[in-house]
gemmi code that builds the backbone of each chain (N, CA, C; Angstrom):
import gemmi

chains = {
    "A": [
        ("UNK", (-109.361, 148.170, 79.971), (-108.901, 147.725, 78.651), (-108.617, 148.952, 77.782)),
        ("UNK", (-107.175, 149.040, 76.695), (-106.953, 150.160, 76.116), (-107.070, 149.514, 74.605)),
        ("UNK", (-106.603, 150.334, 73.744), (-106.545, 149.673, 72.599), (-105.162, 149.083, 72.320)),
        ("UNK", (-104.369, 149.367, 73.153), (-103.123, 148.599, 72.767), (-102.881, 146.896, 73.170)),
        ("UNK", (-103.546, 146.927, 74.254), (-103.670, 145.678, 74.947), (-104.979, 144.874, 74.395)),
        ("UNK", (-106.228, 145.888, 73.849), (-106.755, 144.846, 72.742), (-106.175, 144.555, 71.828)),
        ("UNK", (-105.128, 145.359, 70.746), (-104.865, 144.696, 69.544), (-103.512, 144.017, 70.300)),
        ("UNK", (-102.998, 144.076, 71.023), (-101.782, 143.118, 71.340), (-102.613, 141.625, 71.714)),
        ("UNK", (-103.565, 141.886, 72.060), (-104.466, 140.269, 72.389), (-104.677, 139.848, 71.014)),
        ("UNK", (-104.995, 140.551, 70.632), (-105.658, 140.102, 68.791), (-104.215, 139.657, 68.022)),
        ("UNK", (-103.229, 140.294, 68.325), (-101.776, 140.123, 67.405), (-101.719, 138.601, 68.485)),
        ("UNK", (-101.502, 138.695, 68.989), (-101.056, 137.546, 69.911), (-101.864, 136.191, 69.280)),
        ("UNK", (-103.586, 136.509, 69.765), (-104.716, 135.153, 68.979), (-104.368, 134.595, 67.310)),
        ("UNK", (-103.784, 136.134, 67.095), (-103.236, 135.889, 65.348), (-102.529, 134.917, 65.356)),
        ("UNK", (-101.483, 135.091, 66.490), (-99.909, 134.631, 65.800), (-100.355, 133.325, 66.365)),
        ("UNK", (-101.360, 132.706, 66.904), (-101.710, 131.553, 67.863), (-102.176, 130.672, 66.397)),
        ("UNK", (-103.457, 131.248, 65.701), (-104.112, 130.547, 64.607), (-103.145, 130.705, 63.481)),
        ("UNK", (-102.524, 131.486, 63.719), (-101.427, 131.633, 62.450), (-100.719, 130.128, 62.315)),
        ("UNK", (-99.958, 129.854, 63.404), (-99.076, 128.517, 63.502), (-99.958, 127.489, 63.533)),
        ("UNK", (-101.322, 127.172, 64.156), (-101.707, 126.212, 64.079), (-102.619, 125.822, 62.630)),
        ("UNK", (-102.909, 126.872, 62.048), (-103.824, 126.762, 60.395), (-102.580, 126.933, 59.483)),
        ("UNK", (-101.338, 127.063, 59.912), (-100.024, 126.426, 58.835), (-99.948, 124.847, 58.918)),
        ("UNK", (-99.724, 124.811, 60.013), (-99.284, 123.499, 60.466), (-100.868, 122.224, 59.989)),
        ("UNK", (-102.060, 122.925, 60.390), (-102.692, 122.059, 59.812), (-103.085, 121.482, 58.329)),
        ("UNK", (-103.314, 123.175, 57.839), (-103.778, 123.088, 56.508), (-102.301, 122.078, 55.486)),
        ("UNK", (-100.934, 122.696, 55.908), (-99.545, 121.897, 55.013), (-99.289, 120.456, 55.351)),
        ("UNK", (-100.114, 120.532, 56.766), (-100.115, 119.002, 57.238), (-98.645, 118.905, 57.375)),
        ("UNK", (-97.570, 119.811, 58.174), (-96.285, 119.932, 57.862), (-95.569, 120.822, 59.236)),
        ("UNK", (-95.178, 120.306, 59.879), (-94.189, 121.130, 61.063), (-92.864, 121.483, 60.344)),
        ("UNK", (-92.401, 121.580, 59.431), (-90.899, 121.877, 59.137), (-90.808, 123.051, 59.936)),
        ("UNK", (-89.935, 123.289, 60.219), (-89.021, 124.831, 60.553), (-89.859, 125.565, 61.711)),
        ("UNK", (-90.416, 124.287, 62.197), (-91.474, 125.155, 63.922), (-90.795, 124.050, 64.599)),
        ("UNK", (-90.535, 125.237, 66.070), (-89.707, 124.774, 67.166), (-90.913, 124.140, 68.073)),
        ("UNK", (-90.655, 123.079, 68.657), (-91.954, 121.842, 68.739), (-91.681, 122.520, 70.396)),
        ("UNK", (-90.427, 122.495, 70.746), (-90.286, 122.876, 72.166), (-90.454, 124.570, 72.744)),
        ("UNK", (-90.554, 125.245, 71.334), (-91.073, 126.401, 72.167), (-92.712, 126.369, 72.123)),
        ("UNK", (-92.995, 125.498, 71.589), (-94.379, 125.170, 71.148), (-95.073, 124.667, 73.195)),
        ("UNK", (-94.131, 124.049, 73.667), (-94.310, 122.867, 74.855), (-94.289, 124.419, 75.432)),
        ("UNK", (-92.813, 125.099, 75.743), (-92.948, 126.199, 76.299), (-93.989, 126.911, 76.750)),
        ("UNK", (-94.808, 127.144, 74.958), (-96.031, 128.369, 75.455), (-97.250, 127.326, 76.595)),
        ("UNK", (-97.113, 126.408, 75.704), (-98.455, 125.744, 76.366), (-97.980, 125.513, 78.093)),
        ("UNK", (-96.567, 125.582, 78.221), (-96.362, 125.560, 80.225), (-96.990, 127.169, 80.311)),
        ("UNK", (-96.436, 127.952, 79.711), (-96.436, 129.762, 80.146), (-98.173, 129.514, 80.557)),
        ("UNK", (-98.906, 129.063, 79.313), (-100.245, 129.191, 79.620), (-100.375, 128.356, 80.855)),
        ("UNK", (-100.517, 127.468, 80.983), (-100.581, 126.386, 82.138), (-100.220, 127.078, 83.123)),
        ("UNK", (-99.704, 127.508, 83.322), (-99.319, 128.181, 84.826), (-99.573, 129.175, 85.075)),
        ("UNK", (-100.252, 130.243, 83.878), (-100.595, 131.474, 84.445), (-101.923, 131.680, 84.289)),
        ("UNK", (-102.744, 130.698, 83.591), (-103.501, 130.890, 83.372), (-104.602, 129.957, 84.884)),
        ("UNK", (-103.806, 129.203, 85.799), (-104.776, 128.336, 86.894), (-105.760, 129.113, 87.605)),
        ("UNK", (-105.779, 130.668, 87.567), (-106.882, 131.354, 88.361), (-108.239, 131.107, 87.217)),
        ("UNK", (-108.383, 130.424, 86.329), (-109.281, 130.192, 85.421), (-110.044, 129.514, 86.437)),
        ("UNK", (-109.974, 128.666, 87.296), (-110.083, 127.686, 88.387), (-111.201, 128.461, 89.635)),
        ("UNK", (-110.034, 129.875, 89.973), (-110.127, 131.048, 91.230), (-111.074, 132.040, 90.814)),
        ("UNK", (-111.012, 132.114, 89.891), (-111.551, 133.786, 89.972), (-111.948, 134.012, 88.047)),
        ("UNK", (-113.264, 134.787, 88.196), (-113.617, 134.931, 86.853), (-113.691, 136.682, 87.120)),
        ("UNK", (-112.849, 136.863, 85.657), (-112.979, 138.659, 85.563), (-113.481, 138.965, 84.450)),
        ("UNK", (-113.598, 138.197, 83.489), (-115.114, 138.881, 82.289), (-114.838, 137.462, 81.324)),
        ("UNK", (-116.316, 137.707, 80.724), (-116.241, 136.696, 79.551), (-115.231, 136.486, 78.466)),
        ("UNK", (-114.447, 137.844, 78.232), (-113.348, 138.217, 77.363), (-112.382, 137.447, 77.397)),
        ("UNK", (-111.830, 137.810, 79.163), (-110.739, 137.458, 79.975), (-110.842, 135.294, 79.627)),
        ("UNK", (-111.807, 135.172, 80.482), (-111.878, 133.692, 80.470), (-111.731, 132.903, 78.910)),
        ("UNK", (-112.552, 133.472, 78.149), (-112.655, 133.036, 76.401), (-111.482, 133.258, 76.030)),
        ("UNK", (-110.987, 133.646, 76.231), (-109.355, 133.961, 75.524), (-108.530, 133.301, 76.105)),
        ("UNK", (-108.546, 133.287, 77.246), (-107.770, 132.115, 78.123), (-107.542, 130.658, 77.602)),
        ("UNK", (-108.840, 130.133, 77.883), (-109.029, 129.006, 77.136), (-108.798, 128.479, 75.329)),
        ("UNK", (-108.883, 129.586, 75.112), (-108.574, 129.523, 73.678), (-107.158, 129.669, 73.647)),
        ("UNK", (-106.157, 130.196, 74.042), (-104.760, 130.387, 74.214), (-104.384, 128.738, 74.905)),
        ("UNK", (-105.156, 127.959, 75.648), (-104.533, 127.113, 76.355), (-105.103, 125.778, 75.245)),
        ("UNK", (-106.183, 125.626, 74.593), (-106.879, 124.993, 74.141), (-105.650, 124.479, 72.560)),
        ("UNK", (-105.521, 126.241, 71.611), (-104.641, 126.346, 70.472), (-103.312, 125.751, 71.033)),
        ("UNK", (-102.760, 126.129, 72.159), (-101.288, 126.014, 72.298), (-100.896, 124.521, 72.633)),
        ("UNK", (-101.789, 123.304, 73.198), (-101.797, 122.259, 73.245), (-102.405, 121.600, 72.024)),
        ("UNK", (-102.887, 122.081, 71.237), (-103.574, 121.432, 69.690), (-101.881, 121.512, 69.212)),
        ("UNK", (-101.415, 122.564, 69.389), (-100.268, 122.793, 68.425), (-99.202, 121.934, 68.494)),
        ("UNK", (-99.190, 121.426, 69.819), (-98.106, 120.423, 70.717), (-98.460, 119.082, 69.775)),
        ("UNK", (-99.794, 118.967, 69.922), (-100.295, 117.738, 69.328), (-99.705, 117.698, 68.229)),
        ("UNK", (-100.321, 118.547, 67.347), (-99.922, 118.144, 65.718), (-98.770, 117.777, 65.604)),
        ("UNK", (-97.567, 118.591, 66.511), (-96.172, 118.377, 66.139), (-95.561, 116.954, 66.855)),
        ("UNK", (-95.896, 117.062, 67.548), (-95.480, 115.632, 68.085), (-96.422, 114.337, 68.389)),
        ("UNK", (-97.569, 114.782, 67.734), (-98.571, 113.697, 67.702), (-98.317, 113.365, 66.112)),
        ("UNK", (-99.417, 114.029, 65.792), (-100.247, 113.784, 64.271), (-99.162, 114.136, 63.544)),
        ("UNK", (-98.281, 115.123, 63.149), (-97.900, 115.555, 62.416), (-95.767, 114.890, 62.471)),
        ("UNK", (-95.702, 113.709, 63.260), (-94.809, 113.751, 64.037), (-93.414, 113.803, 62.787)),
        ("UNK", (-93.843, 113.113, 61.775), (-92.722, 112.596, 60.660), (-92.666, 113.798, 60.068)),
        ("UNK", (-92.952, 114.783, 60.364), (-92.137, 116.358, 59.510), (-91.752, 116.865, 60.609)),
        ("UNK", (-91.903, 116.551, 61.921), (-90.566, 117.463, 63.000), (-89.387, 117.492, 62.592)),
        ("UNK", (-88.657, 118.464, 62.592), (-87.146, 118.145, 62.688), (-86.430, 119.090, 63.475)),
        ("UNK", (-86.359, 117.619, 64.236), (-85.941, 117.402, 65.787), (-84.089, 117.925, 65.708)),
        ("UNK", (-83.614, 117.407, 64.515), (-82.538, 117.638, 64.280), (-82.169, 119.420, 64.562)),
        ("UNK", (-82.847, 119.712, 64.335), (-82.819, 121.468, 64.239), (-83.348, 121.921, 65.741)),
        ("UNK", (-84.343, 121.268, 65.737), (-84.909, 121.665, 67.008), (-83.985, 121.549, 68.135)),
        ("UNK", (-83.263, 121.797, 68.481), (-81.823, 120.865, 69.505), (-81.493, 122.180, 70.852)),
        ("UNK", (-82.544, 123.035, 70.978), (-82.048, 124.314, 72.090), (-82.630, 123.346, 73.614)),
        ("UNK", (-81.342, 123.983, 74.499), (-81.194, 122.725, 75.874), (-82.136, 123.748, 76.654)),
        ("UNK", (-83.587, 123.363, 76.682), (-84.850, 124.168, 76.925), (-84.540, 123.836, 78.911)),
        ("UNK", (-83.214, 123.153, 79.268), (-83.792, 122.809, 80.659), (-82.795, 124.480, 81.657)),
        ("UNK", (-81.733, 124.752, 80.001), (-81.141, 125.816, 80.591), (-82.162, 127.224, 80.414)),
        ("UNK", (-83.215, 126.849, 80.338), (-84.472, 128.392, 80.638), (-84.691, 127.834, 81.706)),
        ("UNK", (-85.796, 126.411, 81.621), (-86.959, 126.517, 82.652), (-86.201, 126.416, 84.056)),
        ("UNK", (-84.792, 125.574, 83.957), (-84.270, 125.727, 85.724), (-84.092, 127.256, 86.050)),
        ("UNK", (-83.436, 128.253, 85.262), (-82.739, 129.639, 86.085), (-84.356, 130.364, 86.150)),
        ("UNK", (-85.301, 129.914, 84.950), (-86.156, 131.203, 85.418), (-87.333, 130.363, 86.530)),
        ("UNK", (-87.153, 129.084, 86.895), (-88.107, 128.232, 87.833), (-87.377, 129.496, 89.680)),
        ("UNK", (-85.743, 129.177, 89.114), (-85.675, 129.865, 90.089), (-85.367, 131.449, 90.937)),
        ("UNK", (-85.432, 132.229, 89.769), (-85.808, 133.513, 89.237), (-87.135, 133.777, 90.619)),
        ("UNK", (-87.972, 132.705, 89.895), (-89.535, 132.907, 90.217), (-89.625, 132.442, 91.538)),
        ("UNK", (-89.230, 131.724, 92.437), (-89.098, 132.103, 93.809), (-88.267, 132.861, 94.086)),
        ("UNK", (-87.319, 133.396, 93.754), (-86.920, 134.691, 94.390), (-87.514, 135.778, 94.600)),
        ("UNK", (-87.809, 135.929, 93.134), (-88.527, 137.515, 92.646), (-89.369, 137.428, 92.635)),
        ("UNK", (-90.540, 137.504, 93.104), (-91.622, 137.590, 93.001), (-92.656, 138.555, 94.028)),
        ("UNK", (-93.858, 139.035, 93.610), (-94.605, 139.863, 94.126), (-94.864, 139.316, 96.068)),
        ("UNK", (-95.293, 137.932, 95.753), (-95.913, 137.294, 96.945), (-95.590, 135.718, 96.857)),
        ("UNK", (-95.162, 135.185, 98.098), (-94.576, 133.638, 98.088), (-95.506, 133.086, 98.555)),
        ("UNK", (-96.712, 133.026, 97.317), (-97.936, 132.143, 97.194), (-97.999, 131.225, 96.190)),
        ("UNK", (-98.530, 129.938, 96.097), (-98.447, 128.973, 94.509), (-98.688, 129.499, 93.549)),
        ("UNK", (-99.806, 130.073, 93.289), (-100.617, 130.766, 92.283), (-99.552, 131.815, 92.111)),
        ("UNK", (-98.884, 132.772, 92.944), (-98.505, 133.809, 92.473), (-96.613, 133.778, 91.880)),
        ("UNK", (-96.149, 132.548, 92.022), (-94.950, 132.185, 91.917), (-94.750, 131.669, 90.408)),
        ("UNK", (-96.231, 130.764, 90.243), (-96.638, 129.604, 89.047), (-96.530, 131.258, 88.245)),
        ("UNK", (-97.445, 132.273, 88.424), (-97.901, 133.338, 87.755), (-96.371, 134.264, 86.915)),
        ("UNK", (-95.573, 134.025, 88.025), (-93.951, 134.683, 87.840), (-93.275, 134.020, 87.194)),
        ("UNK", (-93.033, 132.363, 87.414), (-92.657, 131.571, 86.676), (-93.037, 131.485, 85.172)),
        ("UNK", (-93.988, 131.959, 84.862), (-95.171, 132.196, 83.549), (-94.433, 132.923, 82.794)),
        ("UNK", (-94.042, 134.344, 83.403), (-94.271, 135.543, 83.053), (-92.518, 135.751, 83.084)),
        ("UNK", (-91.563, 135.129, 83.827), (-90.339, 135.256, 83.211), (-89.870, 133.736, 81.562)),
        ("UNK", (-91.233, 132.947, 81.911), (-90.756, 131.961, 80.792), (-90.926, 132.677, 79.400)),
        ("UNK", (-92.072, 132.929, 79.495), (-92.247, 133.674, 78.517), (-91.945, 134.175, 77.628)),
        ("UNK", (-90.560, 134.889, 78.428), (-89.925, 135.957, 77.574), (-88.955, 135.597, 77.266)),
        ("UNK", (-88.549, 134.127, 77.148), (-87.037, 133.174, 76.419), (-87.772, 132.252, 76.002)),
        ("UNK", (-89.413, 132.015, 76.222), (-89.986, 130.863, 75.130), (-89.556, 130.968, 73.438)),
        ("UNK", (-89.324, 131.720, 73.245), (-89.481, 131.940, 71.802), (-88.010, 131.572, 70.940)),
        ("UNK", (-86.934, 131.537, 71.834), (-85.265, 131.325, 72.201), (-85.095, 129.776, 71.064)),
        ("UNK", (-86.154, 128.436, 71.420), (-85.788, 127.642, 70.864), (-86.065, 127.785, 69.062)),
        ("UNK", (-87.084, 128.707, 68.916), (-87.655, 128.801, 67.662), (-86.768, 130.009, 66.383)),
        ("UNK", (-86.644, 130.549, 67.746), (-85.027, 131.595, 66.970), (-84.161, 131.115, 66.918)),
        ("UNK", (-83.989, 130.236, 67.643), (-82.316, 129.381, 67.130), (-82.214, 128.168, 66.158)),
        ("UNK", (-83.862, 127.420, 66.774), (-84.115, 126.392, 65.054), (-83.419, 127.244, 63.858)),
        ("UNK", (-84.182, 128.280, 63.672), (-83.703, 129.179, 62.400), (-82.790, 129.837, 62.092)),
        ("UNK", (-81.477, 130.140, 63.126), (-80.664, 130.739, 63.017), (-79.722, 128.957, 62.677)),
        ("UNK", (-80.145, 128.193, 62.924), (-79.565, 126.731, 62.029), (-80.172, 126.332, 60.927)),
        ("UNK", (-81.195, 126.671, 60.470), (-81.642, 126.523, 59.143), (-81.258, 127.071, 58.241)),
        ("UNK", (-80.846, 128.186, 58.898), (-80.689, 129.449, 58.154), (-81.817, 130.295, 57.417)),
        ("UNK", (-83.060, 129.987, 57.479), (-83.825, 130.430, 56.344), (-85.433, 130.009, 57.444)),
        ("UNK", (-86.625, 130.677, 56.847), (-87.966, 130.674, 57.938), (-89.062, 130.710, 56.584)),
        ("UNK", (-89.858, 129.555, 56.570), (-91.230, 129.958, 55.260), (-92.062, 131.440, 56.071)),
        ("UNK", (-92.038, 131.588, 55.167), (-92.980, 133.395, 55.051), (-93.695, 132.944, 56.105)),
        ("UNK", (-95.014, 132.335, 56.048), (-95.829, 132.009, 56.941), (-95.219, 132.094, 58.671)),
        ("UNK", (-94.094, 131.394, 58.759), (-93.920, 131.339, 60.225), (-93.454, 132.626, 60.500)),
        ("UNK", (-92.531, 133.551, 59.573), (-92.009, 134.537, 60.103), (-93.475, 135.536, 60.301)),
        ("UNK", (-94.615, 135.485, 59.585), (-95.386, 136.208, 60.047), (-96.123, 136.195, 61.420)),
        ("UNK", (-95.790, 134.952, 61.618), (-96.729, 133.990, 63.129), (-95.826, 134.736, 64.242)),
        ("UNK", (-93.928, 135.141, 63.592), (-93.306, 135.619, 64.372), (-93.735, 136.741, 64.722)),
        ("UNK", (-94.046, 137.569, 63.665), (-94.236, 138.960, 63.427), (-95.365, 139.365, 64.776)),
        ("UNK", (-96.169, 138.364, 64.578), (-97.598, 138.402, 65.042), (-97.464, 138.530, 66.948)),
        ("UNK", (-96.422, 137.303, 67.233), (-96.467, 137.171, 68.360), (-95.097, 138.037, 69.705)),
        ("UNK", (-94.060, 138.398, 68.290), (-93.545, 139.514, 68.910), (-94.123, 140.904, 68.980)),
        ("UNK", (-94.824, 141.320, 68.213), (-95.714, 142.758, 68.009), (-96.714, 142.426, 69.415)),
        ("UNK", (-97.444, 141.852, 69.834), (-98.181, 141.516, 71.294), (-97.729, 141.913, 72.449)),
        ("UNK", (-96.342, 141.165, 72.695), (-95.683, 141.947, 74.120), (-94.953, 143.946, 73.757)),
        ("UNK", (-94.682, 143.851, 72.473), (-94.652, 145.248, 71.928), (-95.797, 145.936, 72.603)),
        ("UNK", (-97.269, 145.770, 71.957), (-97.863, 146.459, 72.316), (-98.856, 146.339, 74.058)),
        ("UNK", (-98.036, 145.375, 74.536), (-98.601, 144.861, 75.871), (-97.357, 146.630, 76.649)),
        ("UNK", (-96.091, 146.562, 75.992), (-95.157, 147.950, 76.649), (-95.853, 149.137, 76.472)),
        ("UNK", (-96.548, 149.192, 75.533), (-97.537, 150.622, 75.717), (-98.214, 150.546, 76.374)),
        ("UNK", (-99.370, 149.345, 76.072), (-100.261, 149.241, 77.266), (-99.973, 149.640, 78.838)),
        ("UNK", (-98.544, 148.754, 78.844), (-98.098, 149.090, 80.389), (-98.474, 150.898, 80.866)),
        ("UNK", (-97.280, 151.389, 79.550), (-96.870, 153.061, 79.837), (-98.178, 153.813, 80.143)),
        ("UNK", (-99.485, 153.168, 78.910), (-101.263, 153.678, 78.612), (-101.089, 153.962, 80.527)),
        ("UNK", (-101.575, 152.243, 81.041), (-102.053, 152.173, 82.343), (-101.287, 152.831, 83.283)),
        ("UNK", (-99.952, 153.078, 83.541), (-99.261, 153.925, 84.543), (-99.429, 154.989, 84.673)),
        ("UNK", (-99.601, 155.838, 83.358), (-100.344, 157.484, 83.140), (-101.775, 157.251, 83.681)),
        ("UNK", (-102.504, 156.615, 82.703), (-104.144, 157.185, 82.855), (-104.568, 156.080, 84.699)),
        ("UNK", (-103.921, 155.486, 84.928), (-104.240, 154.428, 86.285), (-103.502, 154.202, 87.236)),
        ("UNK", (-102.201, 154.737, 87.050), (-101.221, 154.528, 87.891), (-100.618, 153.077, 88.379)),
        ("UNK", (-101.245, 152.135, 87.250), (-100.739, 150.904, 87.501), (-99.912, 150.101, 86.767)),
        ("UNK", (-98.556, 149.494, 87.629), (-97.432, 148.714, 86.994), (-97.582, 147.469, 87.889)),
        ("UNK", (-96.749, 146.419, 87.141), (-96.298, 145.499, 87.332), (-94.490, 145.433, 86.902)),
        ("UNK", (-93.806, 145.405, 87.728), (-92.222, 145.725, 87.477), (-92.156, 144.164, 86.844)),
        ("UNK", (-92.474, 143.250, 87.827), (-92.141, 141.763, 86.850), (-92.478, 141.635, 85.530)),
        ("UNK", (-93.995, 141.911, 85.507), (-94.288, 141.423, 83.650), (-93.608, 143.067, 82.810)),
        ("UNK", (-93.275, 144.212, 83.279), (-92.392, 145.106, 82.654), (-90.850, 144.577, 81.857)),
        ("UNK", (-90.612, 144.268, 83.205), (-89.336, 143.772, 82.655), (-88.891, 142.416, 81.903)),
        ("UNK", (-89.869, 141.610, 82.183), (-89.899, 140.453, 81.418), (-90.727, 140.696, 79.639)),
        ("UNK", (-91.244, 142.007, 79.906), (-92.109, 142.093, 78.425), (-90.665, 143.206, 78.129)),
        ("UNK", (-90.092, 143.811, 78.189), (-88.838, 144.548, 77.796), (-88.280, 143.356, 76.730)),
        ("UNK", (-87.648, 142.618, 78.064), (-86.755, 141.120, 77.629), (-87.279, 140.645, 76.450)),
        ("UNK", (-88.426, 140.060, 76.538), (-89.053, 139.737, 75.601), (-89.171, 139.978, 74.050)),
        ("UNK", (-89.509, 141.384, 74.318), (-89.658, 142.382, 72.862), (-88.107, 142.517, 72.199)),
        ("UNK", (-87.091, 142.377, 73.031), (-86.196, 143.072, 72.713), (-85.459, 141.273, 71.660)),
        ("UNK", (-85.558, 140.448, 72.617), (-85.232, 139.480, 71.861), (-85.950, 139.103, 70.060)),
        ("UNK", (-86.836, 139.902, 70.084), (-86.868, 139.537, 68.675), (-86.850, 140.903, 67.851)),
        ("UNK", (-86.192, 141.688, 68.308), (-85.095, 143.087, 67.816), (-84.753, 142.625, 66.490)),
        ("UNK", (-84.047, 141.362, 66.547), (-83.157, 141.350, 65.552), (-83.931, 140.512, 64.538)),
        ("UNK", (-85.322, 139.777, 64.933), (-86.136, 139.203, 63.670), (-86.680, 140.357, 63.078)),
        ("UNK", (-87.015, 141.212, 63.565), (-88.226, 142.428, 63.367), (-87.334, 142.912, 61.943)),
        ("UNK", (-85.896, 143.046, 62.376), (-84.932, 143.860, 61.564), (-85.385, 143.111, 60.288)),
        ("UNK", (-85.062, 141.564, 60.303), (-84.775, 140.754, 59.297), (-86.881, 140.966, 58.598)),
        ("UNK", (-87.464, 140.620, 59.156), (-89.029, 140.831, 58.707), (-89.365, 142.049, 57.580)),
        ("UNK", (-88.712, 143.007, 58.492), (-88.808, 144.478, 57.957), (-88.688, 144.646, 56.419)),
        ("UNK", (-86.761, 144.332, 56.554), (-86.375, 144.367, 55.527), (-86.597, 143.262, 54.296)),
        ("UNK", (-86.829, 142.420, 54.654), (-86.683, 141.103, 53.645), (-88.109, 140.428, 53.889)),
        ("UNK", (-88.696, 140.271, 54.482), (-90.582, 139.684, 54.237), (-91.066, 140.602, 53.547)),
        ("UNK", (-91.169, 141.875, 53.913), (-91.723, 143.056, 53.705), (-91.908, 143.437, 52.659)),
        ("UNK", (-90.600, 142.880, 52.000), (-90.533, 143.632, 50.827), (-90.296, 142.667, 49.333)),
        ("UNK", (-91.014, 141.493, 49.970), (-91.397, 140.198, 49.196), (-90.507, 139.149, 48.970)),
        ("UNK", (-88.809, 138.988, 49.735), (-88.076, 138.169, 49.693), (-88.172, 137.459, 50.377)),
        ("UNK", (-87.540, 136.326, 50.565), (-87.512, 134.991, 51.431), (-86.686, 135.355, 52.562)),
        ("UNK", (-87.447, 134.320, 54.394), (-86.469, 135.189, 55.392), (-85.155, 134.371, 54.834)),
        ("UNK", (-83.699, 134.196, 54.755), (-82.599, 133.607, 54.952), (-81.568, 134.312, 55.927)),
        ("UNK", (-80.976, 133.828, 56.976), (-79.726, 134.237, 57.674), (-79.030, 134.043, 56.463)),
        ("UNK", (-77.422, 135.341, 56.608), (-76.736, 135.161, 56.326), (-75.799, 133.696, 56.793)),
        ("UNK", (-75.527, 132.802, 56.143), (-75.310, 131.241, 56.586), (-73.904, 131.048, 57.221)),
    ],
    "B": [
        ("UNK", (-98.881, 146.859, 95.912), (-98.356, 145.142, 96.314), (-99.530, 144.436, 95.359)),
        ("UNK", (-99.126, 143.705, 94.893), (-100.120, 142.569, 94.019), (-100.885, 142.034, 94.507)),
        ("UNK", (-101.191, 142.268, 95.827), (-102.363, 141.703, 96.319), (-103.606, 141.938, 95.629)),
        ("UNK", (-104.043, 143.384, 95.544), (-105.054, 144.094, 95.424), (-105.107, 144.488, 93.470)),
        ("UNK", (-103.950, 144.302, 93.473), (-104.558, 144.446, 91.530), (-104.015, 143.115, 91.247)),
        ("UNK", (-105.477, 143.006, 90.749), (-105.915, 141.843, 90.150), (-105.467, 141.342, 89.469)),
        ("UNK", (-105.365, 140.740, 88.386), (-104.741, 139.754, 87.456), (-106.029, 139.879, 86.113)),
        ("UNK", (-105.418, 141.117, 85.809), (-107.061, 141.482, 84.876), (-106.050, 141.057, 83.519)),
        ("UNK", (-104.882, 140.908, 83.115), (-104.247, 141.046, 81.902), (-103.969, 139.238, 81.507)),
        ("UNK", (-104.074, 138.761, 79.909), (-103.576, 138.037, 79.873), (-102.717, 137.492, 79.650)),
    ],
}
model = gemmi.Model(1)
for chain_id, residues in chains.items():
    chain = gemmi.Chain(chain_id)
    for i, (resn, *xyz) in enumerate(residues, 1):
        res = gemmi.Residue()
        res.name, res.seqid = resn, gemmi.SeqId(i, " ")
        for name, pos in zip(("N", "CA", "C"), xyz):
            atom = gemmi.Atom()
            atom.name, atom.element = name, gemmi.Element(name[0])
            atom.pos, atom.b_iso = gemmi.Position(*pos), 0.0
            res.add_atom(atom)
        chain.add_residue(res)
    model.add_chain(chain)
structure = gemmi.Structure()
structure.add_model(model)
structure.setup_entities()
């Protein structure tokens, strides 16, 4: 464990309680993408089944569960409890053009053509276009409440600092993973252009709005 | 090969 990959866990748990203590406390889903919401909770679901196999520290497991536990509460609120403030209307990204190319991404590419380790690839290329439906809700809204863009802030800064982590472990350990590299590249890079908009305009106390 | 390193990250 380095410190980049602890505070990228911590930015990450942030951006987790971030969305779900909006959504509870406003009693209000407006302007959250319900289906990248479904997204995370598959990413977890599938990468997380060695919870089942194999225990590697109390850390590891507690966080797990708490990532799988938050990310299905969150599903709930929006399409359970909270269902009459979705808007579904906005929400409209064709989520089947991710999960088919990267379902089959993930038997191609992959480390080892084992369940566990395919489910694990499948995870780990979803991942990094989960976030696709929630950037495009807003690039049709035109506009993001402070709150979510920080949840953004929160959960793009994680695979950010998961790329150091990588660079940390290849120097001091000599260890990579080319799949979750390049899928945490992908990842980071896709919210390039929120970071821009955060920077300049959250940052500095204005409201997010696309130019419309 | 991924056999041998583990799956220590989450």
């Amino acid at each position: 464990m380095n410190i980049f990959r602890l505070f990228g866990d911590l930015s990450h748990l942030a951006a987790i309680i971030i969305l779900l203590l909006k959504i509870w406390k406003s009693r209000s889903c407006a302007g959250i993408s319900g289906k990248s919401q479904i997204l995370f909770a598959i990413v977890f679901t599938t990468r997380y089944l060695d919870l089942l196999t194999s225990f590697i520290s109390l850390y590891n497991t507690s966080m797990k569960m708490i990532y799988i536990g938050c990310s299905y509460a969150t599903v709930y609120l929006i399409y359970a409890k909270f269902r009459a403030t979705y808007d579904g209307n906005h929400d409209s990204f064709r989520v089947e053009f991710l999960i088919v190319p990267v379902g089959g991404l993930a038997v191609l590419i992959n480390h080892d053509f084992s369940l566990l380790e395919i489910l694990w690839t499948f995870s780990i290329y979803l991942e990094s276009v989960a976030i696709l439906p929630q950037l495009f809700m807003i690039s049709k809204t035109g506009e993001a409440e402070t709150i979510t863009t920080h949840y953004l802030f929160c959960q793009g800064l994680y695979r950010a600092l998961y790329l150091i982590n990588w660079i940390w472990r290849f120097y001091f350990e000599g260890f990579f993973d080319m799949i979750a590299i390049v899928a945490g590249v992908v990842q980071t890079i896709l919210y390039c252009d929120f970071f821009y908009l955060y920077v300049t305009k959250v940052l500095k106390g204005k409201k997010l709005s696309l130019p419309a | 090969h991924s056999g041998e390193c583990k799956k220590d990250e989450l």
